[in-house]
C-alpha positions as CSV (number, residue, x, y, z in Angstrom):
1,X,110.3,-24.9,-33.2
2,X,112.0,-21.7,-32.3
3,X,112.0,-21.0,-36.2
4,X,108.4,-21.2,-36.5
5,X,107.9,-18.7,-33.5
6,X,110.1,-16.3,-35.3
7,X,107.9,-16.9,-38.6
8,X,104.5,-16.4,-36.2
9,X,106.5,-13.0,-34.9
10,X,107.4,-12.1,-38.1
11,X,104.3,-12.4,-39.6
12,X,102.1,-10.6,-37.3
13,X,104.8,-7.7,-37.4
14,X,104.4,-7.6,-41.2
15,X,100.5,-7.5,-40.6
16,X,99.9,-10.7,-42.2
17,X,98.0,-11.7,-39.2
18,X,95.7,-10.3,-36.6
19,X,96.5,-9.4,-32.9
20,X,93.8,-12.4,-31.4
21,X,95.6,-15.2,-34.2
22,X,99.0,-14.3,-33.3
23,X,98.4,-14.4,-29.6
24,X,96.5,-17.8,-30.1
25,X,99.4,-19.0,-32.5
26,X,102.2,-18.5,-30.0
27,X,100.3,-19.8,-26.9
28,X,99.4,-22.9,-28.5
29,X,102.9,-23.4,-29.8
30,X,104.1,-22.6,-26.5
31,X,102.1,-25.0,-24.8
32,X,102.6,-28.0,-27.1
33,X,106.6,-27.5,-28.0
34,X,108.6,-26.0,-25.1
35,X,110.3,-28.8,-24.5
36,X,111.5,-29.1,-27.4
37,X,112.0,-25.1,-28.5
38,X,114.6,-25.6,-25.1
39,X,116.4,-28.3,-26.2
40,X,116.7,-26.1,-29.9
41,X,118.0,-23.0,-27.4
42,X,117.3,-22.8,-23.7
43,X,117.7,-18.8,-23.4
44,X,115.5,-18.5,-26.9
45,X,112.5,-20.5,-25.2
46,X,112.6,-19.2,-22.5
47,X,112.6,-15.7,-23.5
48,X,109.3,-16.8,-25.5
49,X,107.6,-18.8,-23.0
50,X,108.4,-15.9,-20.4
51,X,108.9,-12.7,-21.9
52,X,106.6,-12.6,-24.8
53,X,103.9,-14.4,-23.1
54,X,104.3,-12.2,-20.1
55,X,103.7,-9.4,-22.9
56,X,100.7,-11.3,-24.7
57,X,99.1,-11.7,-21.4
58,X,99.3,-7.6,-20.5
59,X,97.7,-7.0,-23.5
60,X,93.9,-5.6,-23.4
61,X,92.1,-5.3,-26.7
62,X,92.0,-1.7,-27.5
63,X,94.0,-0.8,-25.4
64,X,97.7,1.2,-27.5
65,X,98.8,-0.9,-30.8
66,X,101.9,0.4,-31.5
67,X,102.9,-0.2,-27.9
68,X,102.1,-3.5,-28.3
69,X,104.0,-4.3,-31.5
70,X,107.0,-2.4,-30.2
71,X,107.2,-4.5,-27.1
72,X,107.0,-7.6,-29.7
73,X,109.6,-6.2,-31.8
74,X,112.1,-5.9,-29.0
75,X,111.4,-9.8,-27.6
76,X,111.8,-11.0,-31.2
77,X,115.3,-8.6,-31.9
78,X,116.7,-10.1,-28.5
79,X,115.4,-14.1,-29.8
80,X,117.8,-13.3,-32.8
81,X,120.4,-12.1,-30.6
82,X,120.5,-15.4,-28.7
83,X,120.3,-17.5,-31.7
């Protein structure tokens, strides 16, 4: 589960999917997997179910892009860190 977060992360980083799908994408797998993503890598979840929700949920359409991505970037480096 925490693999296919990376790919969701990964993808929308590498523009192969909008802002609105990848926030859907990650809630939903958030909502039905935690458990599980926790069992894969407690710290790794959480950092997911915390830190890049936290991050989704700031977000306002329109508002700065690049921020945005940035602030993904630097969840998704620390996920591999933990991994």
């Amino acid at each position: 589960m925490i693999d296919e977060a990376l790919e969701i992360i990964e993808d929308y980083l590498n523009g192969e999917s909008d802002t609105d799908d990848f926030k859907t994408d990650i809630a939903v797998l958030v909502d039905m997997d935690y458990s599980d993503m926790k069992e894969e890598n407690e710290e790794a979840a959480d950092l997911i179910a915390s830190d890049l929700l936290d991050i989704l949920n700031d977000h306002e359409d329109g508002s700065c892009l690049i921020s945005f991505m940035e602030k993904v970037s630097d969840v998704y480096e620390r996920i591999k860190e933990v991994l």
